[in-house]
N, CA, C and O atoms as a GROMACS GRO file, in nm:
protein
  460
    1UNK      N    1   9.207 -10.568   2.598
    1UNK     CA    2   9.126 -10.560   2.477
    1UNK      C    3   9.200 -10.473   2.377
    1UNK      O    4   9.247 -10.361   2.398
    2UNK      N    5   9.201 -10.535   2.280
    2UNK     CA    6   9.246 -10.435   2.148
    2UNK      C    7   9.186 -10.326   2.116
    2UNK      O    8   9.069 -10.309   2.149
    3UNK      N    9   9.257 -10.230   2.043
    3UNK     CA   10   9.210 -10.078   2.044
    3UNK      C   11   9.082 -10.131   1.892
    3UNK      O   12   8.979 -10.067   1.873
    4UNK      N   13   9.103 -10.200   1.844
    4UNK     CA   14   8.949 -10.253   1.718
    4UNK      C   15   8.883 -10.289   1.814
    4UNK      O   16   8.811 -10.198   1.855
    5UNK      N   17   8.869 -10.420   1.892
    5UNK     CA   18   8.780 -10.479   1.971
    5UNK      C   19   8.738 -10.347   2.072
    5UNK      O   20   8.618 -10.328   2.088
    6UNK      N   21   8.789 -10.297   2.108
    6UNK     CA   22   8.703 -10.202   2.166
    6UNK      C   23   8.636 -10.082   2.101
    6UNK      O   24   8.547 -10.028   2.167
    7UNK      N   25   8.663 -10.035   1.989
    7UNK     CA   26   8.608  -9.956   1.915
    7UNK      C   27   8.454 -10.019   1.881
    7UNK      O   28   8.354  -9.950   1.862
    8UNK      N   29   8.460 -10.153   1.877
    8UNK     CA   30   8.311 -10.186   1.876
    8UNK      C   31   8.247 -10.279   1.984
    8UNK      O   32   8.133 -10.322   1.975
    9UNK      N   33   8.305 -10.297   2.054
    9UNK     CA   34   8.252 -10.366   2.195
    9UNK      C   35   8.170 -10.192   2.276
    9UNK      O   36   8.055 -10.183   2.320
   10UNK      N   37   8.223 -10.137   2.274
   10UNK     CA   38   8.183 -10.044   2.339
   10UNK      C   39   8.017 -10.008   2.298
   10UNK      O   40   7.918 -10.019   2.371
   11UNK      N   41   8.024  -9.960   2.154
   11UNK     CA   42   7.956  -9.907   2.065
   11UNK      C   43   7.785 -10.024   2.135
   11UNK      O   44   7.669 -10.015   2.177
   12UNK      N   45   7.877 -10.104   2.105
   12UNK     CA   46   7.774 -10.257   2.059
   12UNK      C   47   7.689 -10.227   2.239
   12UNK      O   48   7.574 -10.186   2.255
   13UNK      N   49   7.770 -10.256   2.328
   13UNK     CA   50   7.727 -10.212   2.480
   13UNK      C   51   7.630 -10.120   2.475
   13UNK      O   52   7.522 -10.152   2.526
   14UNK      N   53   7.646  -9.978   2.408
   14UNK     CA   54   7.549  -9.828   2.450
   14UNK      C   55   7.444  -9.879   2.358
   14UNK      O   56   7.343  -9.816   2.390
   15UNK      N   57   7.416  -9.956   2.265
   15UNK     CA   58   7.319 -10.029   2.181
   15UNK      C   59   7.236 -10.111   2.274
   15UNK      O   60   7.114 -10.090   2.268
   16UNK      N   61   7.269 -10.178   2.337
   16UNK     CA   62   7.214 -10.274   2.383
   16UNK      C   63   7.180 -10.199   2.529
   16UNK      O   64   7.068 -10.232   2.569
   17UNK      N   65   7.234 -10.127   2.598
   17UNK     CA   66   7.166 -10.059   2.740
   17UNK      C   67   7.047  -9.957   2.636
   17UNK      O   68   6.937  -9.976   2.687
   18UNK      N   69   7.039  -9.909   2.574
   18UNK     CA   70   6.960  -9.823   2.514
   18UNK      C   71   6.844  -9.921   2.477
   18UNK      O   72   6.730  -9.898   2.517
   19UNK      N   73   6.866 -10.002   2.421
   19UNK     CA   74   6.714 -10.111   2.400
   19UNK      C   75   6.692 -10.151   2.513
   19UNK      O   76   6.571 -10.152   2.537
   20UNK      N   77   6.772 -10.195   2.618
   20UNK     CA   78   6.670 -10.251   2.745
   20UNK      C   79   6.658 -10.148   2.838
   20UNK      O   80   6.663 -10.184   2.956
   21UNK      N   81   6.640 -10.007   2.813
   21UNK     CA   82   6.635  -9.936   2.893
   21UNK      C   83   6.546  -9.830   2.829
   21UNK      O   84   6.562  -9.712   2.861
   22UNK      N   85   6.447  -9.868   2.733
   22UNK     CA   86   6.402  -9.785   2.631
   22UNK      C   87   6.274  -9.692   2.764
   22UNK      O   88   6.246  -9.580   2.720
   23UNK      N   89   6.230  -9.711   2.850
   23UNK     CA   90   6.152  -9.679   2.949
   23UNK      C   91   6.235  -9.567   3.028
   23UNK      O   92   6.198  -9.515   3.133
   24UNK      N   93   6.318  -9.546   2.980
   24UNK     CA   94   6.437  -9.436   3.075
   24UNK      C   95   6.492  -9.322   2.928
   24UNK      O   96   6.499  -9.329   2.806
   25UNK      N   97   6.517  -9.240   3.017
   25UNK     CA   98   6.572  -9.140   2.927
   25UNK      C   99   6.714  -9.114   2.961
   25UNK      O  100   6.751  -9.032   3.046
   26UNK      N  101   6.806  -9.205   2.874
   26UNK     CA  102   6.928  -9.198   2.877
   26UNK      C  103   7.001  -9.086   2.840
   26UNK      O  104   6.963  -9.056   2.726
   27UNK      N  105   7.112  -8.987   2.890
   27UNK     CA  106   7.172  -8.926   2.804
   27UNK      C  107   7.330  -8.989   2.772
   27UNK      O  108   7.383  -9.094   2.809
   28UNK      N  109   7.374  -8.888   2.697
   28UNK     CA  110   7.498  -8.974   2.631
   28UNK      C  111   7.637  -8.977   2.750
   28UNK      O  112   7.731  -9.051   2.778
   29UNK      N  113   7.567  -8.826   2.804
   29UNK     CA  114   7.693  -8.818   2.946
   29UNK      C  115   7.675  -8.973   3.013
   29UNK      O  116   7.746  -9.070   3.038
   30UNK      N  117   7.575  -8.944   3.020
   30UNK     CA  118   7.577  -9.097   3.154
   30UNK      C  119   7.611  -9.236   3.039
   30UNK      O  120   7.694  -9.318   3.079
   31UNK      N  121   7.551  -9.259   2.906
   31UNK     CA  122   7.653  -9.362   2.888
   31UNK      C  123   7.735  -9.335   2.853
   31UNK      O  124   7.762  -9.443   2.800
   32UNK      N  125   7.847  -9.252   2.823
   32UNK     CA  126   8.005  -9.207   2.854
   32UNK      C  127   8.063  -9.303   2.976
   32UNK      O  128   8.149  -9.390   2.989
   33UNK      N  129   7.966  -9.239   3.054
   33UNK     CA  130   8.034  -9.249   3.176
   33UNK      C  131   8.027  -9.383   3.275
   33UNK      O  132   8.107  -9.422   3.360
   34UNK      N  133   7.912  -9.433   3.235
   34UNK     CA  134   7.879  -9.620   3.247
   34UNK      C  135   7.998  -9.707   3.175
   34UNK      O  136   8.071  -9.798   3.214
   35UNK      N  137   7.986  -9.655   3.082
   35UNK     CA  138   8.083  -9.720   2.975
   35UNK      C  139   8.271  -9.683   2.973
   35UNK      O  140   8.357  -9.759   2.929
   36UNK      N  141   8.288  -9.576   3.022
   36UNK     CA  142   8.417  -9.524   3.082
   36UNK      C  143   8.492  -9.501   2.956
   36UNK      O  144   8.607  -9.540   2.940
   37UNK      N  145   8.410  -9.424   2.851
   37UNK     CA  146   8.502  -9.341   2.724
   37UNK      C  147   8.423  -9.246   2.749
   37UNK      O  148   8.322  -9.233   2.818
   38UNK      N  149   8.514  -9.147   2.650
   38UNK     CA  150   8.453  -8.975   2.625
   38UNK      C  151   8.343  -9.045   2.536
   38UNK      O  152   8.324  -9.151   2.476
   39UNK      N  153   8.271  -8.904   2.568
   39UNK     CA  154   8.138  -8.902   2.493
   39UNK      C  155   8.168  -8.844   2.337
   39UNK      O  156   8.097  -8.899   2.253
   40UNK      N  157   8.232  -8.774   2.302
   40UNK     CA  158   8.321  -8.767   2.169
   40UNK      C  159   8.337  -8.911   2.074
   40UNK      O  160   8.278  -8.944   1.972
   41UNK      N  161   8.411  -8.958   2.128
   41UNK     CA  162   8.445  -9.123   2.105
   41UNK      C  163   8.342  -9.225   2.102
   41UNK      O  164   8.353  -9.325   2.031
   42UNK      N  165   8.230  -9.198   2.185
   42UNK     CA  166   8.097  -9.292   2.204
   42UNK      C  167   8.030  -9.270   2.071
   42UNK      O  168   8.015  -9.341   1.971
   43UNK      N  169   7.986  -9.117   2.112
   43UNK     CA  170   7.926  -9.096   1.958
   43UNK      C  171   7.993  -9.128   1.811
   43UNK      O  172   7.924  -9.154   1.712
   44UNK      N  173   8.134  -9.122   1.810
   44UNK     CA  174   8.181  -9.178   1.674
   44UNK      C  175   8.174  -9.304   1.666
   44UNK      O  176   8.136  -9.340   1.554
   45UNK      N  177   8.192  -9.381   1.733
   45UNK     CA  178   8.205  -9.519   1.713
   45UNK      C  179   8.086  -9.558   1.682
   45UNK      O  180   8.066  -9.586   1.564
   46UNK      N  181   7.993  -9.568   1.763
   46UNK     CA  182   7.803  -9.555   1.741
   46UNK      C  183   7.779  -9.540   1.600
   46UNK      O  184   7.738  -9.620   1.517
   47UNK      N  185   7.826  -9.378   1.588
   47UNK     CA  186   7.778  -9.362   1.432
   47UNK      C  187   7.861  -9.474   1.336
   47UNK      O  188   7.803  -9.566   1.278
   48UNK      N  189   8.000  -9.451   1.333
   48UNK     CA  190   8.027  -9.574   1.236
   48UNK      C  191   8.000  -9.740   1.260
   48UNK      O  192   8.021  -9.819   1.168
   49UNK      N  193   7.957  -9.782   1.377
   49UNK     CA  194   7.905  -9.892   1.401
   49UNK      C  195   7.797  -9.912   1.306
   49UNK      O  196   7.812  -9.975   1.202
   50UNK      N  197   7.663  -9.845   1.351
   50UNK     CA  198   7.484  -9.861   1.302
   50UNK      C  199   7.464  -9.756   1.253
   50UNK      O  200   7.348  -9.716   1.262
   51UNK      N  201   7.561  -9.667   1.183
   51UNK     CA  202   7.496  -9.566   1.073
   51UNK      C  203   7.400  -9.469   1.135
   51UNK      O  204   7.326  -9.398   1.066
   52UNK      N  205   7.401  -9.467   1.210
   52UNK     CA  206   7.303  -9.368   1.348
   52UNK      C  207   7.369  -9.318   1.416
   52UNK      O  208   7.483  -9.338   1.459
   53UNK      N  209   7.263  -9.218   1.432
   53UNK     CA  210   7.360  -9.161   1.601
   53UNK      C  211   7.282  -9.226   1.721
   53UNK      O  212   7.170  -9.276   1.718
   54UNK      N  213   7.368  -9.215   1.830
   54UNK     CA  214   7.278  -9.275   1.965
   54UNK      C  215   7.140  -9.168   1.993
   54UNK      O  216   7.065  -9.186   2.089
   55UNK      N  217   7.128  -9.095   1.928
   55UNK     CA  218   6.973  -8.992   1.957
   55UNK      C  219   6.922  -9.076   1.898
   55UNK      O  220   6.848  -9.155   1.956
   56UNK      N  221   6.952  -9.086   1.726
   56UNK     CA  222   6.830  -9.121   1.658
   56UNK      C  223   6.792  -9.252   1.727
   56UNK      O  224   6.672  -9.279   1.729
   57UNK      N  225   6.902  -9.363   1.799
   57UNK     CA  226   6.866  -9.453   1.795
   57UNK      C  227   6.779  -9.503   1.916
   57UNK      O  228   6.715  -9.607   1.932
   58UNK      N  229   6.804  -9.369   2.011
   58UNK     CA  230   6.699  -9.402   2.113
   58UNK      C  231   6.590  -9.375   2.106
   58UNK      O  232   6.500  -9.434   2.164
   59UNK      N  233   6.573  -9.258   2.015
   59UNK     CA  234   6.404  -9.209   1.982
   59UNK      C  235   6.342  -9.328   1.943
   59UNK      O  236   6.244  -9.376   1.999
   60UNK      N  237   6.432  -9.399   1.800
   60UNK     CA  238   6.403  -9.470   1.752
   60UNK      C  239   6.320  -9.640   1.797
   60UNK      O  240   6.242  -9.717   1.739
   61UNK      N  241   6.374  -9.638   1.896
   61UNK     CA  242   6.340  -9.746   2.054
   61UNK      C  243   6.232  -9.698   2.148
   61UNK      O  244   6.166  -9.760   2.231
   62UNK      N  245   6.232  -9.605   2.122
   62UNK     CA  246   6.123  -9.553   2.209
   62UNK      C  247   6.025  -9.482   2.171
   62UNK      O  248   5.934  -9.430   2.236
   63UNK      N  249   6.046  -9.483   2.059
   63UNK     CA  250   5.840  -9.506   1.942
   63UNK      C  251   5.793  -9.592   1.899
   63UNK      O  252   5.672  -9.612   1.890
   64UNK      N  253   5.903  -9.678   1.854
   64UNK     CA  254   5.853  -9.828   1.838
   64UNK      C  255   5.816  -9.882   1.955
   64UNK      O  256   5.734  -9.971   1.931
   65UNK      N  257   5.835  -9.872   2.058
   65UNK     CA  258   5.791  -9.919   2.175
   65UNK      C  259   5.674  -9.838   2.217
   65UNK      O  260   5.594  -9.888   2.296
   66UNK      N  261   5.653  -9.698   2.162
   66UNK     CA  262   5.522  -9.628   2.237
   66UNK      C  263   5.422  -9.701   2.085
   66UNK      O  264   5.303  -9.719   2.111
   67UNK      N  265   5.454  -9.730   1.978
   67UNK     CA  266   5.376  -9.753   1.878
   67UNK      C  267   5.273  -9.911   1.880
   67UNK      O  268   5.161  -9.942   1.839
   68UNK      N  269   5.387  -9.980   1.955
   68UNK     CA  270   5.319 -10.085   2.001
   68UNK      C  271   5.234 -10.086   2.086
   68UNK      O  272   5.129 -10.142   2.056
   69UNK      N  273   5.246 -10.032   2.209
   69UNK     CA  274   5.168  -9.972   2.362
   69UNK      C  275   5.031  -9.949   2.261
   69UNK      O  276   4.925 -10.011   2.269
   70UNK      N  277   5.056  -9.874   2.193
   70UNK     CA  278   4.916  -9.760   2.123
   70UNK      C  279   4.844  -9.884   2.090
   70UNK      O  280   4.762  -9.936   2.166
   71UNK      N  281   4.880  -9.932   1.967
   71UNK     CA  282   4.811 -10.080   1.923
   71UNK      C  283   4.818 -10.148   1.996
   71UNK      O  284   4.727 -10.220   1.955
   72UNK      N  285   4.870 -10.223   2.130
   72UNK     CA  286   4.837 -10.328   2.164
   72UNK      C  287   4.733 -10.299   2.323
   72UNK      O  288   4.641 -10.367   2.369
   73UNK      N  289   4.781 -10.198   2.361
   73UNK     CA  290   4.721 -10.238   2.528
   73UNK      C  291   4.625 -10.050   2.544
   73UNK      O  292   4.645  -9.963   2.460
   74UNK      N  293   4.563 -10.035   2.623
   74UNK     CA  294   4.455  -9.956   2.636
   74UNK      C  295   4.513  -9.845   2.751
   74UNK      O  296   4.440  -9.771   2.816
   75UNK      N  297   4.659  -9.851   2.760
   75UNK     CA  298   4.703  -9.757   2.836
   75UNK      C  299   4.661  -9.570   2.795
   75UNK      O  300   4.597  -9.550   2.692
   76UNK      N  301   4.691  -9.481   2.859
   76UNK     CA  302   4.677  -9.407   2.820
   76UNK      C  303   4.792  -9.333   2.753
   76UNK      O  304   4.901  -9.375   2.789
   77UNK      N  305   4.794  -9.254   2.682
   77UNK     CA  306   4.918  -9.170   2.619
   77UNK      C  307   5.014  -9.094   2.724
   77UNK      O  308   5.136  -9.105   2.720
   78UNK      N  309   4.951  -9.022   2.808
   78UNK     CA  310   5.042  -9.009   2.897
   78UNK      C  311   5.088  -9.139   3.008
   78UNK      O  312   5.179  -9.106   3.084
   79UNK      N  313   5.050  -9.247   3.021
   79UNK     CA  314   5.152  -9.380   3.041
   79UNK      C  315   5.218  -9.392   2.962
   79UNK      O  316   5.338  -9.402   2.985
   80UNK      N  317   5.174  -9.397   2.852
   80UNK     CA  318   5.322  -9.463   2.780
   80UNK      C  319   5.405  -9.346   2.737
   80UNK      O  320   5.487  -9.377   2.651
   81UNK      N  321   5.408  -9.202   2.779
   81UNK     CA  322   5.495  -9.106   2.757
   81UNK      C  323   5.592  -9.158   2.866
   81UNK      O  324   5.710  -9.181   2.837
   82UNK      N  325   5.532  -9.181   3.015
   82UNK     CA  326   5.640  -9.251   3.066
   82UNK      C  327   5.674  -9.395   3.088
   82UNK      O  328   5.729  -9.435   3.190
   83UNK      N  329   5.645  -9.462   3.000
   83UNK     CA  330   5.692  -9.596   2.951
   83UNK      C  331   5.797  -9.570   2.911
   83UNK      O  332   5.897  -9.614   2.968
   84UNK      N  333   5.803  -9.495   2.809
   84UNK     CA  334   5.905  -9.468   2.711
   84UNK      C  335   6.006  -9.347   2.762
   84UNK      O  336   6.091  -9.291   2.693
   85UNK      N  337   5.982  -9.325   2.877
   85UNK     CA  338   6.129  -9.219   2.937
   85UNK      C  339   6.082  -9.125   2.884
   85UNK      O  340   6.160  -9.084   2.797
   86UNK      N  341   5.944  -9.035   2.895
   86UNK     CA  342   5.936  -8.847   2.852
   86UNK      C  343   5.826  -8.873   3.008
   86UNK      O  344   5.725  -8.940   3.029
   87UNK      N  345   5.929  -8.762   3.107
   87UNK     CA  346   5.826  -8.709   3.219
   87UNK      C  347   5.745  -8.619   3.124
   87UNK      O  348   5.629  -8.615   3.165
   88UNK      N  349   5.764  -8.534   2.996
   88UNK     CA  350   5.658  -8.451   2.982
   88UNK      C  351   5.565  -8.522   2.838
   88UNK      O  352   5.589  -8.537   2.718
   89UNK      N  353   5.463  -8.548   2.921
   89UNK     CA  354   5.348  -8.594   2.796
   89UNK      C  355   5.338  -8.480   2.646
   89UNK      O  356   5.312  -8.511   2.530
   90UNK      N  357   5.367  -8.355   2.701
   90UNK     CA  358   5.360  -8.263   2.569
   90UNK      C  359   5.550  -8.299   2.482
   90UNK      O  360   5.591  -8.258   2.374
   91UNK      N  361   5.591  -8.348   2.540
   91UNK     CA  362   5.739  -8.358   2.450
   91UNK      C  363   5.687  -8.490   2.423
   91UNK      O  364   5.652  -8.478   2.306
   92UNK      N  365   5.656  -8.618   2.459
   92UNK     CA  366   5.627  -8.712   2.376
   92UNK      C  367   5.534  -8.704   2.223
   92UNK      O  368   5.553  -8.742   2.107
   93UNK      N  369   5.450  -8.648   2.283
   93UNK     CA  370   5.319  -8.605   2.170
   93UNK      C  371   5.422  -8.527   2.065
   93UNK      O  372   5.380  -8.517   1.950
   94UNK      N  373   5.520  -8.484   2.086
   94UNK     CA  374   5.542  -8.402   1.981
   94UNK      C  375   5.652  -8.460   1.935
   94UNK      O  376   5.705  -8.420   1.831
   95UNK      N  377   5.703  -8.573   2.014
   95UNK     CA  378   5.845  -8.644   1.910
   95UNK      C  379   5.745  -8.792   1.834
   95UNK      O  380   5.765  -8.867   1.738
   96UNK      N  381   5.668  -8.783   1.907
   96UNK     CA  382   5.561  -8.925   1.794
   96UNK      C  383   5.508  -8.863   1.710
   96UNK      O  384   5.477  -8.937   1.617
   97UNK      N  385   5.478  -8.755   1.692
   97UNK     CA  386   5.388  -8.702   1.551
   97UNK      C  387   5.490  -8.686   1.466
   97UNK      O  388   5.459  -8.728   1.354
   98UNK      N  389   5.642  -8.626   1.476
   98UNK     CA  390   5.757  -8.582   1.456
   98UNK      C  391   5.806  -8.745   1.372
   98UNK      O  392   5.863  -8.750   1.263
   99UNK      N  393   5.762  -8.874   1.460
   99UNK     CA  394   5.855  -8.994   1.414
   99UNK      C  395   5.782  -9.034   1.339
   99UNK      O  396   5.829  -9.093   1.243
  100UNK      N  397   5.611  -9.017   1.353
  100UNK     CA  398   5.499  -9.127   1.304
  100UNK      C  399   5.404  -9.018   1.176
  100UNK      O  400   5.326  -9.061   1.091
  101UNK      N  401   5.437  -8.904   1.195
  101UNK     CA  402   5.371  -8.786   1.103
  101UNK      C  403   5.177  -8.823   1.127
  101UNK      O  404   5.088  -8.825   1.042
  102UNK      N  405   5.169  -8.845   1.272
  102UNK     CA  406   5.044  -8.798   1.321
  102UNK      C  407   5.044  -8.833   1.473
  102UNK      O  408   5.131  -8.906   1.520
  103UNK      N  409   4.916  -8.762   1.568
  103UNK     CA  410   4.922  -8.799   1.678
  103UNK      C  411   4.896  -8.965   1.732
  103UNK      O  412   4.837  -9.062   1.684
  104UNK      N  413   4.972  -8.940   1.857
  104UNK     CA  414   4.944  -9.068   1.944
  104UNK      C  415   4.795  -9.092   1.945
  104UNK      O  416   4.764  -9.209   1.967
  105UNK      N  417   4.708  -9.019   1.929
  105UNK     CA  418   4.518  -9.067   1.988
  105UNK      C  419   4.512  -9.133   1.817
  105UNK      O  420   4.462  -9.240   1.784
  106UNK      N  421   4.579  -9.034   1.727
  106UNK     CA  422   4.510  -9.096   1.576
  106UNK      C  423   4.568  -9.184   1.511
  106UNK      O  424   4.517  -9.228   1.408
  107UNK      N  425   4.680  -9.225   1.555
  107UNK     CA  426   4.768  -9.330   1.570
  107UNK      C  427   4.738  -9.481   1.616
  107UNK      O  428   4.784  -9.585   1.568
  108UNK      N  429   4.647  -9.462   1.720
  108UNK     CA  430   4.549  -9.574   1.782
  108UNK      C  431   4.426  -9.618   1.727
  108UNK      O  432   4.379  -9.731   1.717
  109UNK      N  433   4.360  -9.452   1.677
  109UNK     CA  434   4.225  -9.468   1.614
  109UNK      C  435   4.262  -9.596   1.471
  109UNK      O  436   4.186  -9.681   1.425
  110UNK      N  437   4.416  -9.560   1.430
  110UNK     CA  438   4.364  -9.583   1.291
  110UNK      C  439   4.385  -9.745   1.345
  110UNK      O  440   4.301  -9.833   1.325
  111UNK      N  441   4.472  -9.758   1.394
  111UNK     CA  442   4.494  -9.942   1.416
  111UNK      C  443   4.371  -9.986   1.502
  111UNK      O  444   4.355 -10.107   1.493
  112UNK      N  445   4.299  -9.938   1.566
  112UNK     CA  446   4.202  -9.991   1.647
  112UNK      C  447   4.088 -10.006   1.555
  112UNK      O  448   4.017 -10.106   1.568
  113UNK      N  449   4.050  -9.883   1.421
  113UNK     CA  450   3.954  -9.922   1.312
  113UNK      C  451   3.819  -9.798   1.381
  113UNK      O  452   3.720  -9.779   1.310
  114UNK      N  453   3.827  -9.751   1.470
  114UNK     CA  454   3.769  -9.638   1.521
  114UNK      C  455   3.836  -9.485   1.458
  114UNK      O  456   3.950  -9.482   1.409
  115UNK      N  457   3.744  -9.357   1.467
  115UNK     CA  458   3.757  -9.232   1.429
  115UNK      C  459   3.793  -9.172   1.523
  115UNK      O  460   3.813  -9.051   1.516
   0.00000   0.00000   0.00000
């Protein structure tokens, strides 16, 4: 593989394990190390790939995915803290208010049409 083709084959890879793995809490060591580049190199390429970094872009996967849970199914908040890869229900609650600028319960209220 060419040193271009891999500058974004790689990138494109930690993109795509990060969306189907949005239920896990990936760090960047381990896709470094799945992927078999420095984590230096992961993160640059990433960023100049999708204009993101691989944080934002996993949070990013994994509120849209707790945002849907909320609106669609009657789970509770701490399920879908670990749906979305947070063993701690108080660090989810506080990166969804953080992504959504209110809580997970009022978050539901408002799409469900209840107070």
């Amino acid at each position: 593989i060419s040193t271009g083709v891999f500058i974004y084959c790689v990138p494109a890879y930690a993109h795509d394990l990060l969306r189907d793995h949005s239920d896990s809490f990936v760090t960047i060591y381990a896709l470094s190390q799945t992927l078999g580049i420095g984590e230096q190199k992961l993160k640059a390429g990433f960023q100049e790939l999708y204009q993101q970094t691989i944080w934002d872009y996993s949070n990013q996967i994994r509120m849209t995915k707790a945002a849907s849970l909320l609106k669609n199914t009657d789970k509770t908040v701490d399920e879908i803290a670990r749906l979305t890869g947070y063993q701690s229900p108080a660090a989810f609650r506080t990166m969804f208010k953080k992504w959504s600028q209110t809580t997970p319960r009022k978050f539901r209220s408002y799409f469900s049409g209840t107070d």
